[in-house]
KOLZAFI-614463 format. One record per atom (N, C-alpha, C, O): residue number from 1; residue in one letter; chain; atom name; x, y, z. Coordinates in steps of 0.02 Angstrom, whole numbers, always signed. Layout:
BEGIN
NUM, A, A, CA, X, Y, Z
...
This chain:
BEGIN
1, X, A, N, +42, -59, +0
1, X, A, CA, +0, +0, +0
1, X, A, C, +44, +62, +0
1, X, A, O, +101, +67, +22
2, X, A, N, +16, +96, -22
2, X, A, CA, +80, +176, -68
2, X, A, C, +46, +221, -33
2, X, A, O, -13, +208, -22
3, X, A, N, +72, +278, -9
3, X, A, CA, +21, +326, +10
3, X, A, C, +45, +350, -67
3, X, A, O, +90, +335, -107
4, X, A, N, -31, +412, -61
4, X, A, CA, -22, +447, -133
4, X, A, C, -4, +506, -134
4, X, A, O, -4, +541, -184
5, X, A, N, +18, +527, -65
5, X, A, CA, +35, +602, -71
5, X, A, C, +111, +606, -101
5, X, A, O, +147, +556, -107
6, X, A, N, +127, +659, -117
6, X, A, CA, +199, +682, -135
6, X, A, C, +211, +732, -83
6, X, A, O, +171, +759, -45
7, X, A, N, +291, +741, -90
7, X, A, CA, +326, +768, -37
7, X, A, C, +320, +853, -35
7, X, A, O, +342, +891, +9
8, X, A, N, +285, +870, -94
8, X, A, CA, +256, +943, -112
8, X, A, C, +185, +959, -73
8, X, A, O, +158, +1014, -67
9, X, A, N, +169, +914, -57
9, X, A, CA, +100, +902, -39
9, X, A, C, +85, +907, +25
9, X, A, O, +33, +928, +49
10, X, A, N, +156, +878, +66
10, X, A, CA, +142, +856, +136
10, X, A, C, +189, +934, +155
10, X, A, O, +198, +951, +213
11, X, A, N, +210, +969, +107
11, X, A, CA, +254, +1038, +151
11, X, A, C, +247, +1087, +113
11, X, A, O, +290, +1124, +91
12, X, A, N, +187, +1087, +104
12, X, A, CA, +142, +1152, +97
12, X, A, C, +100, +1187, +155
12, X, A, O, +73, +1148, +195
13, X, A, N, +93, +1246, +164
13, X, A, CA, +108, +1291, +221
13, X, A, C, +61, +1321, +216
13, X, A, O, +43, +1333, +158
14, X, A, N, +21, +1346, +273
14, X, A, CA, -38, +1376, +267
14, X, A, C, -23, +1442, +241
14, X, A, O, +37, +1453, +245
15, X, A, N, -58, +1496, +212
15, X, A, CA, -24, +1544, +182
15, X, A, C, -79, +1604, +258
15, X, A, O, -123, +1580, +294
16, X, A, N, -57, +1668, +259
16, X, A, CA, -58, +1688, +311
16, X, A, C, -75, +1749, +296
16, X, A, O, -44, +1785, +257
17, X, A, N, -131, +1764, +329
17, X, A, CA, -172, +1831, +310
17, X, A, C, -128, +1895, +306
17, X, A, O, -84, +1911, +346
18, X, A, N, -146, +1930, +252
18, X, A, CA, -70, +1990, +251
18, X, A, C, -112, +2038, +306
18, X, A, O, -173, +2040, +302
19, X, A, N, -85, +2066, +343
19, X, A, CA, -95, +2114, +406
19, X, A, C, -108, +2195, +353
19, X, A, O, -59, +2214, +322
20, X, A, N, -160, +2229, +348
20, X, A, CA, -155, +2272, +340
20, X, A, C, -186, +2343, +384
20, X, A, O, -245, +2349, +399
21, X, A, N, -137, +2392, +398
21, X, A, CA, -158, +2438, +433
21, X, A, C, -212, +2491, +421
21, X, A, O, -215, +2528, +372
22, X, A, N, -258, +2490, +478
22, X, A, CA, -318, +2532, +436
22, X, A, C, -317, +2605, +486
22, X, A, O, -365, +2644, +487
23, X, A, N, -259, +2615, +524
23, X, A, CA, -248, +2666, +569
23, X, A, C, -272, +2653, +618
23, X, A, O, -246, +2693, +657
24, X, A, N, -315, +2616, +653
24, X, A, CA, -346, +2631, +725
24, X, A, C, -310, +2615, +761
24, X, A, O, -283, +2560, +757
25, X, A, N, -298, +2666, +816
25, X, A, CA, -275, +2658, +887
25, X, A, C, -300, +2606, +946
25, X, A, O, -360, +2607, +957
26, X, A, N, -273, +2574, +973
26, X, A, CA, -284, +2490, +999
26, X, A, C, -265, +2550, +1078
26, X, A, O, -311, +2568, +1114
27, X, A, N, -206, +2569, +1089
27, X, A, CA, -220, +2601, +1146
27, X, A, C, -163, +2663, +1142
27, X, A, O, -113, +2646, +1110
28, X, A, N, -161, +2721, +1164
28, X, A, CA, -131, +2780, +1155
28, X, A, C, -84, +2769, +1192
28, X, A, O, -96, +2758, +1251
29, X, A, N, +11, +2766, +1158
29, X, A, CA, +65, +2797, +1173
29, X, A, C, +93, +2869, +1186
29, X, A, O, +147, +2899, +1189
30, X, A, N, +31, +2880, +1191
30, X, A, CA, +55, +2969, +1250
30, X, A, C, +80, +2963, +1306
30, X, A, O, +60, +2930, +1354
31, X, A, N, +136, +3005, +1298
31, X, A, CA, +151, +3005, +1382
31, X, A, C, +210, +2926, +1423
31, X, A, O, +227, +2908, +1479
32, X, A, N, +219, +2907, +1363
32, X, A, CA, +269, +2843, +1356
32, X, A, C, +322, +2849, +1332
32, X, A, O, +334, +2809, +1287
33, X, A, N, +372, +2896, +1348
33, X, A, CA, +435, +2917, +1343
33, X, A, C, +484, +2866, +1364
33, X, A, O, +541, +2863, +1343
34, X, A, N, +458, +2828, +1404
34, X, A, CA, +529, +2791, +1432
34, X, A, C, +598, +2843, +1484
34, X, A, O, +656, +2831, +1501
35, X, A, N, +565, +2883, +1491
35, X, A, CA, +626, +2937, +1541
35, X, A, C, +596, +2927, +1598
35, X, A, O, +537, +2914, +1610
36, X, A, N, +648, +2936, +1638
36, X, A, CA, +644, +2931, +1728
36, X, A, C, +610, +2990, +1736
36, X, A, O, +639, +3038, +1711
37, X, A, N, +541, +3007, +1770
37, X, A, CA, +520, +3052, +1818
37, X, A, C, +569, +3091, +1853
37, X, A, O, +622, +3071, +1876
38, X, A, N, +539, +3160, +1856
38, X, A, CA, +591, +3198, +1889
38, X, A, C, +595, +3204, +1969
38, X, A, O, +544, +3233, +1988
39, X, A, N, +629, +3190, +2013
39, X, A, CA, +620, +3189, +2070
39, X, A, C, +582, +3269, +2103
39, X, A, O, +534, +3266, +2141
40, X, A, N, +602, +3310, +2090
40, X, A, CA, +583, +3368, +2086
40, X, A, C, +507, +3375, +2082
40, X, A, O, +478, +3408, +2125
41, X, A, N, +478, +3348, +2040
41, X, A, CA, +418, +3322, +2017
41, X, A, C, +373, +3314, +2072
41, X, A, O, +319, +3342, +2082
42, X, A, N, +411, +3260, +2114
42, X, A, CA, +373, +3230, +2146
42, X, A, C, +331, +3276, +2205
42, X, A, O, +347, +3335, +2198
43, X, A, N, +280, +3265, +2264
43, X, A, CA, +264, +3320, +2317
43, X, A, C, +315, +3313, +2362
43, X, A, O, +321, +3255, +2381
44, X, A, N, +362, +3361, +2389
44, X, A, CA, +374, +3356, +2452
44, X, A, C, +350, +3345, +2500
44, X, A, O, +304, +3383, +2511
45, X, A, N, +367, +3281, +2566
45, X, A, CA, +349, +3261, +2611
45, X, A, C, +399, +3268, +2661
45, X, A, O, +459, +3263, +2648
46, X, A, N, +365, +3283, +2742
46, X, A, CA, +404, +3294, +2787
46, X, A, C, +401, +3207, +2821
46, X, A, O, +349, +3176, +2832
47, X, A, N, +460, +3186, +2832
47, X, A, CA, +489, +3111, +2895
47, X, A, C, +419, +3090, +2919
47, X, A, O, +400, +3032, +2909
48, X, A, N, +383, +3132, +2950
48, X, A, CA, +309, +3124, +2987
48, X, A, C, +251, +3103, +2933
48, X, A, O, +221, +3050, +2939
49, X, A, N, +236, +3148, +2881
49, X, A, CA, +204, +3128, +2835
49, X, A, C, +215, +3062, +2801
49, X, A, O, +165, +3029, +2786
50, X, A, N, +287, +3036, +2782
50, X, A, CA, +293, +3000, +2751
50, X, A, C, +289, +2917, +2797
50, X, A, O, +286, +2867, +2761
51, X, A, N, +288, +2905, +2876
51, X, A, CA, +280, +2864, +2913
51, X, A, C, +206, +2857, +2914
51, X, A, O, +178, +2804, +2927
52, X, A, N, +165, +2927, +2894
52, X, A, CA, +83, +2917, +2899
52, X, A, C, +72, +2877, +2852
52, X, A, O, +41, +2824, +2857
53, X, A, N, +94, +2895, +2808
53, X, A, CA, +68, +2871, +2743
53, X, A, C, +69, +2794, +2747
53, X, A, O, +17, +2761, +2750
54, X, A, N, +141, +2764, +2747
54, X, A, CA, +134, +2708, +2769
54, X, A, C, +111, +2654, +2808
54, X, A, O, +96, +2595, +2796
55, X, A, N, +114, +2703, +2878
55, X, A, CA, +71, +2650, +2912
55, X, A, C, -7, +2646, +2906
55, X, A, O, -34, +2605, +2944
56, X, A, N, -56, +2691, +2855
56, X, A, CA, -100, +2692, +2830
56, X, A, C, -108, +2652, +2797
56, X, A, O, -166, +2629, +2793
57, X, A, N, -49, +2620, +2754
57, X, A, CA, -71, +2594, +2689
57, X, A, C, -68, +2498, +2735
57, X, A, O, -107, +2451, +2726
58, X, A, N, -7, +2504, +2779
58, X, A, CA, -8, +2431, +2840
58, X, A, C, -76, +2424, +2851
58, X, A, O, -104, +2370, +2842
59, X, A, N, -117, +2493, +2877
59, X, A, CA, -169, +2471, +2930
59, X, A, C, -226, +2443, +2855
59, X, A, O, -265, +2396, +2859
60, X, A, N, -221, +2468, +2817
60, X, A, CA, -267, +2462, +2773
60, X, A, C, -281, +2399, +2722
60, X, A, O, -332, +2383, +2691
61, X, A, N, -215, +2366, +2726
61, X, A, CA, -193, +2295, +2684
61, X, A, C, -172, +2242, +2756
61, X, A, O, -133, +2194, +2758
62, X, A, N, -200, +2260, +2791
62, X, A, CA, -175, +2222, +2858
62, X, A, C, -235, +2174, +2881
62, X, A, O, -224, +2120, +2908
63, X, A, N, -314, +2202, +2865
63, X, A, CA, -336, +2134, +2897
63, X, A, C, -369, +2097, +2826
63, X, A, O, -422, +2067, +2835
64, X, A, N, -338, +2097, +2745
64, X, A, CA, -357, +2050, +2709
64, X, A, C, -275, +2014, +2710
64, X, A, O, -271, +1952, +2703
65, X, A, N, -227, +2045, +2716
65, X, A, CA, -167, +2001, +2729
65, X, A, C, -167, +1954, +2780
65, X, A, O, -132, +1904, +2775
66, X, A, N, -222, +1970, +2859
66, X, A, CA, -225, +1926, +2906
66, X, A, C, -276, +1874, +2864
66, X, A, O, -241, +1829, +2841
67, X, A, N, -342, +1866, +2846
67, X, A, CA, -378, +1839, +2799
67, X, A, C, -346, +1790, +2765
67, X, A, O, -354, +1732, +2783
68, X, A, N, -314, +1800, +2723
68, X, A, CA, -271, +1761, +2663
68, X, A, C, -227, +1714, +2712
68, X, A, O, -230, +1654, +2699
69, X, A, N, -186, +1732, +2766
69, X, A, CA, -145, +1691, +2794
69, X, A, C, -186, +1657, +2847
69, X, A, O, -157, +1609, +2873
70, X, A, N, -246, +1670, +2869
70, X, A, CA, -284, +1636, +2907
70, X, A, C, -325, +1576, +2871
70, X, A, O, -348, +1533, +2908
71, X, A, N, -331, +1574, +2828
71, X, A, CA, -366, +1536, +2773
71, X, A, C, -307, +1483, +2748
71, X, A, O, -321, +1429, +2721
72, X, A, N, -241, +1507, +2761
72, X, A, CA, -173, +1444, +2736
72, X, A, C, -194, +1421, +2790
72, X, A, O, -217, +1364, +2784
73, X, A, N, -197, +1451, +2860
73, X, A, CA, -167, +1414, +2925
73, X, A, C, -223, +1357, +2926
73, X, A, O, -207, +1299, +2936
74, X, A, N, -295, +1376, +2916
74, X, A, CA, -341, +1347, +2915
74, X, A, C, -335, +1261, +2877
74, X, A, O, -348, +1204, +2896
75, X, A, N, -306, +1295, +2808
75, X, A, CA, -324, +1237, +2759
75, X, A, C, -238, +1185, +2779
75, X, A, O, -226, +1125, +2777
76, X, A, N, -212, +1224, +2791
76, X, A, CA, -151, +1184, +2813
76, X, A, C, -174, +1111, +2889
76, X, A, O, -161, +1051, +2897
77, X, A, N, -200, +1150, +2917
77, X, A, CA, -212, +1114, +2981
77, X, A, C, -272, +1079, +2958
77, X, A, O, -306, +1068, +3008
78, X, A, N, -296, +1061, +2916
78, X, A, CA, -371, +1027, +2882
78, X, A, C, -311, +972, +2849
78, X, A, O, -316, +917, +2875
79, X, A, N, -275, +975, +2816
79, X, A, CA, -231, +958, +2769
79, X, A, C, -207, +906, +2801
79, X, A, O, -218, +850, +2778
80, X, A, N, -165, +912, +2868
80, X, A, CA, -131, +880, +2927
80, X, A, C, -191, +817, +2958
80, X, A, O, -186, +756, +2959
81, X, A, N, -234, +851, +2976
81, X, A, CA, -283, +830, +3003
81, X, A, C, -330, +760, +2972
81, X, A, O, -359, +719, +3007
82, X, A, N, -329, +761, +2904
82, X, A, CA, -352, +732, +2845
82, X, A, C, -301, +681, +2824
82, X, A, O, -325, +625, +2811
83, X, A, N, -239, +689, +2819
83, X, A, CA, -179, +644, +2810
83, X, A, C, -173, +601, +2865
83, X, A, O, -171, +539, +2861
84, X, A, N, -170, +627, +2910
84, X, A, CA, -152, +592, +2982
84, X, A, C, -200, +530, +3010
84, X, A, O, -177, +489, +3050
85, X, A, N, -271, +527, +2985
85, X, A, CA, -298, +498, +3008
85, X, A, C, -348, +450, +2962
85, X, A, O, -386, +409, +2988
């Protein structure tokens, strides 16, 4: 039994839609320089301000960070609990 294909046959290549540009913007490169921000720029903050800020942002990501690790401790000790016996 022969197959009937030829070797032209089996390495032929899908041919591939030509890309053509019709101008529309997909999303705006404004403002995408690639340069470092100027420090200058930035607001000045006084030692005090800048400890507020932070420990604002602790108190504020602090009880879904307790959440998330209470939920390991949980499933961990389910885990133990389940193996063990």
């Amino acid at each position: 039994m022969e197959q009937t294909t030829s070797k032209t046959d089996r390495k032929k290549k899908k041919k591939k839609a030509k890309y053509v540009d019709d101008g529309h913007t997909v999303y705006s490169m404004e403002g995408l320089t690639g340069k470092q921000p100027d420090p200058q720029d930035r607001p000045q903050m006084t030692g005090k301000e800048r400890w507020a800020l932070i420990r604002a942002a602790f108190s504020h990501y602090l009880p879904s960070f307790l959440i998330v690790l209470g939920s390991f401790i949980v499933v961990a000790v389910l885990i133990y609990l389940w193996l063990k016996y």
